[in-house]
N, C-alpha and C positions, 0 to 999 in steps of 0.2 A: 614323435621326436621333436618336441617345442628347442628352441635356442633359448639361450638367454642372452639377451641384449643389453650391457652396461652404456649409459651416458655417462662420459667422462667430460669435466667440463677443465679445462686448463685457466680458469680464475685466477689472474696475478691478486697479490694482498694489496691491501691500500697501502699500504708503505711504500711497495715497489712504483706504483702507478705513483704518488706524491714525488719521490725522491724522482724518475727518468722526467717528469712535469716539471721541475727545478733545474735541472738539467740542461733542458730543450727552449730554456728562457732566452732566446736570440730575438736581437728586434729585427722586425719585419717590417717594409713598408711597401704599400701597392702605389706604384706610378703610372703614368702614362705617355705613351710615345707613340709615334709613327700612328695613332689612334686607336691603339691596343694598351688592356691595363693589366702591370706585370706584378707580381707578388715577388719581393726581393728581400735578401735580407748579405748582411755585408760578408763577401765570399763568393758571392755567387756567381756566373758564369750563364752568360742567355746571349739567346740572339736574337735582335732586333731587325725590326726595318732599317733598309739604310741612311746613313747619317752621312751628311755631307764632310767628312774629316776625315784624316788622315790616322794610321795606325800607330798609335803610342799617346795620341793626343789625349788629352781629357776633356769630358764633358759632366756638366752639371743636368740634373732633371730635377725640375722645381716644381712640376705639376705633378704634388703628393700625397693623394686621398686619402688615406691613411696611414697610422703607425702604431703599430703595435709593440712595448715594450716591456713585457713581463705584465705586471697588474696597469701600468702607463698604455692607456689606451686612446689615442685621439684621432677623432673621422674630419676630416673637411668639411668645408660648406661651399664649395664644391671642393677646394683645397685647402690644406691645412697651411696657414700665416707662416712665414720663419722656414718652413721645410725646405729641405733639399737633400739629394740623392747623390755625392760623387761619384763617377766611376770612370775608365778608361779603356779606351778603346784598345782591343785584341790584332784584328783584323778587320777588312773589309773582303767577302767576296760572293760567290754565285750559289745558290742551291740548288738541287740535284737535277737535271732534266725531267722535266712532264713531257706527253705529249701530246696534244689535241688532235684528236682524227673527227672529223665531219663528212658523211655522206648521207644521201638521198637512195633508197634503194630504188632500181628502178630507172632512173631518170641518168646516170651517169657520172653523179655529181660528188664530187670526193677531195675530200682538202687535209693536208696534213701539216700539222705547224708543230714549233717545242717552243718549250718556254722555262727559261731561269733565273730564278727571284733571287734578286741582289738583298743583300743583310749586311749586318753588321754585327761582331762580334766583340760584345762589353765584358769587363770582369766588374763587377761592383764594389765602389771600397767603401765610403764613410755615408751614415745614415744620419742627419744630423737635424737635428727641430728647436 
């Protein structure tokens, strides 16, 4: 009693793959803050380390490694001249509790602490070079 076994392959056509590639043409640029490098593109919505600013303000990010803009392709040396990143601030506030347990078995020794990481909440608006 053999099976038979069909491999079906769901192969989009090159048409379709060129035409959603046209489509999906959004510029992207990778910045850097709080000492982490974010890949952004104008819309977007991230949370950051926090910024010492209040909520509604805006802030610029000028440290802009790259930009990606359809066939517009430019990498920094370590950043790219002219760049900058607008966006504005959401909110500020705390993220979720952790909690640290440290013990020694044995010996008595037991510590419990929590901890929560303050951020920042950007929307991104103009990508500009």
């Amino acid at each position: 009693m053999g099976h038979k076994f069909q491999l079906r392959l769901n192969a989009p056509d090159s048409e379709s793959v060129i035409k959603e590639r046209q489509v999906q043409q959004v510029m992207q640029a990778i910045i850097v803050t709080g000492g982490k490098q974010y890949a952004v593109s104008e819309g977007d919505t991230l949370f950051i380390e926090k910024l010492d600013a209040e909520a509604g303000a805006s802030v610029v990010f000028d440290q802009v490694l790259a930009i990606v803009d359809g066939e517009n392709t430019k990498f920094g040396t370590p950043v790219v001249e002219g760049a900058k990143v607008d966006a504005t601030i959401v909110k500020n506030g705390k993220g979720k509790k952790i909690r640290i347990f440290k013990y020694t078995p044995k010996k008595g020794y037991r510590k419990r602490q929590g901890h929560r990481q303050p951020y920042t909440k950007v929307e991104i608006g103009k990508i500009s070079f």
